[in-house]
C-alpha positions in Angstrom: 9.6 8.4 -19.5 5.9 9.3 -20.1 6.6 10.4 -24.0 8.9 6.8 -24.4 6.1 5.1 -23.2 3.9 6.6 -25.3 5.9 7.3 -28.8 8.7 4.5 -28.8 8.3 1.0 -30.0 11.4 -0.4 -28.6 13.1 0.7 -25.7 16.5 -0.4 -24.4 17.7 0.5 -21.3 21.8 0.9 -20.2 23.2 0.8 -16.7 27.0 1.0 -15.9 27.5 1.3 -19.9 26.2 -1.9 -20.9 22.1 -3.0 -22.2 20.7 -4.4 -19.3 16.7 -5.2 -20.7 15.1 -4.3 -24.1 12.0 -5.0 -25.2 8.6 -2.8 -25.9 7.8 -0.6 -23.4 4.8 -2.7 -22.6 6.6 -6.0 -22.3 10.1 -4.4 -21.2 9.7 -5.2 -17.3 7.9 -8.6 -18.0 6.1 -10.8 -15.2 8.8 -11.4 -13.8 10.5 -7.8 -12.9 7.0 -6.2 -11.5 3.7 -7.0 -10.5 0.6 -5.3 -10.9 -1.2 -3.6 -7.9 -4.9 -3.7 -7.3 -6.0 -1.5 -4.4 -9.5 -1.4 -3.0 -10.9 -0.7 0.7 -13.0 -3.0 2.7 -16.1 -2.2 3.9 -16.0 -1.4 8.2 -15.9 -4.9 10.0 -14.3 -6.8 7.3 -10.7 -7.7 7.2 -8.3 -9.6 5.2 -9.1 -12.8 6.5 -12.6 -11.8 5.1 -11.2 -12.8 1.8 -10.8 -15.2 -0.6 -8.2 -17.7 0.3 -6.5 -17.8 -2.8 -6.2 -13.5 -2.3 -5.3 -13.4 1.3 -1.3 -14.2 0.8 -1.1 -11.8 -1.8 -3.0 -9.2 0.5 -0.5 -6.4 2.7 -1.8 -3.0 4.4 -1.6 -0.1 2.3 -1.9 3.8 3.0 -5.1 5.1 4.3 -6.7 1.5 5.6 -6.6 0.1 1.6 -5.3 -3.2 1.0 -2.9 -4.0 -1.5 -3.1 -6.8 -3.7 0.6 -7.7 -5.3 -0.7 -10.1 -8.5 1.2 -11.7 -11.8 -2.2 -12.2 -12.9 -4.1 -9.1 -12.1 -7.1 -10.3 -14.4 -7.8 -12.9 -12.7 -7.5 -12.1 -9.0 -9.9 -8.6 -9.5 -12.4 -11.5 -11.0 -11.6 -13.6 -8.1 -12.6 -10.1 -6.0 -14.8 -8.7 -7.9 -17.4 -12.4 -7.5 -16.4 -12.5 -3.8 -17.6 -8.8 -3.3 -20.9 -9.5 -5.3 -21.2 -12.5 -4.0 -21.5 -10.7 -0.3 -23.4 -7.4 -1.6 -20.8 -5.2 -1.4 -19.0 -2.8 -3.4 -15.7 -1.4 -3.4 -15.7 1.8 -5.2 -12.0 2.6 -4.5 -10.8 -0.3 -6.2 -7.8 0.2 -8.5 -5.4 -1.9 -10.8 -2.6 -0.6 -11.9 0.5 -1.8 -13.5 3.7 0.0 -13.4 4.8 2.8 -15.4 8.1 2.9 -17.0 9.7 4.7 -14.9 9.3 2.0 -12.0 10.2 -0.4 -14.6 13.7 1.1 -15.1 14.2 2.0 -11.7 13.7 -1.6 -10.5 15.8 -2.8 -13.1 19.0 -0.2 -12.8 18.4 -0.8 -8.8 16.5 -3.8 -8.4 18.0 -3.5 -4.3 15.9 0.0 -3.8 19.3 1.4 -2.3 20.0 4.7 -2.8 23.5 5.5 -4.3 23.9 8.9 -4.6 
């Protein structure tokens, strides 16, 4: 998946024998397949409700005490974070924002349930 990603312009991808999504890798999951994950720890004594309103419903527990962000718009909801965090003095040097590979692209599109059916 890592070379396609990398070497091919257009990708389509087949399930049960038929073309299920095409596209450029960079487009082929589109906003409305995945989202994009920013990941960052509060400092001690802060908690979600410490946030942003507009952040806190897209806010859920990840591993290790981090927070996970789920956004459409990643851009604008790390600024969003990233004022709010200068704004109070802190940092968060942890923070990440990743979008999904490939690979999660065609797995959530070939089993967009997350059932296993081997």
């Amino acid at each position: 998946m890592d070379e396609a990603e990398q070497l091919d312009d257009r990708i389509a991808v087949i399930a049960q024998g038929r073309v299920v999504a095409e596209g450029t890798p960079s487009t082929l999951g589109g906003p409305d397949r995945m989202t994009a994950t920013i990941r960052f720890t509060l400092p001690k004594g802060l908690a979600v409700r410490d946030l942003p309103a507009g952040l806190r419903p897209l806010a859920e527990p990840g591993p290790a005490g981090a927070i996970v962000l789920r956004s459409e718009s990643p851009l604008a909801h790390v600024q969003v974070l990233a004022e709010w965090a200068l704004g109070q003095g802190l940092d968060l040097p942890d923070l990440d924002v990743r979008r999904p590979t490939l690979e999660d692209v065609y797995l959530n599109i070939t089993n967009p349930t997350g059932k296993d059916h081997r």
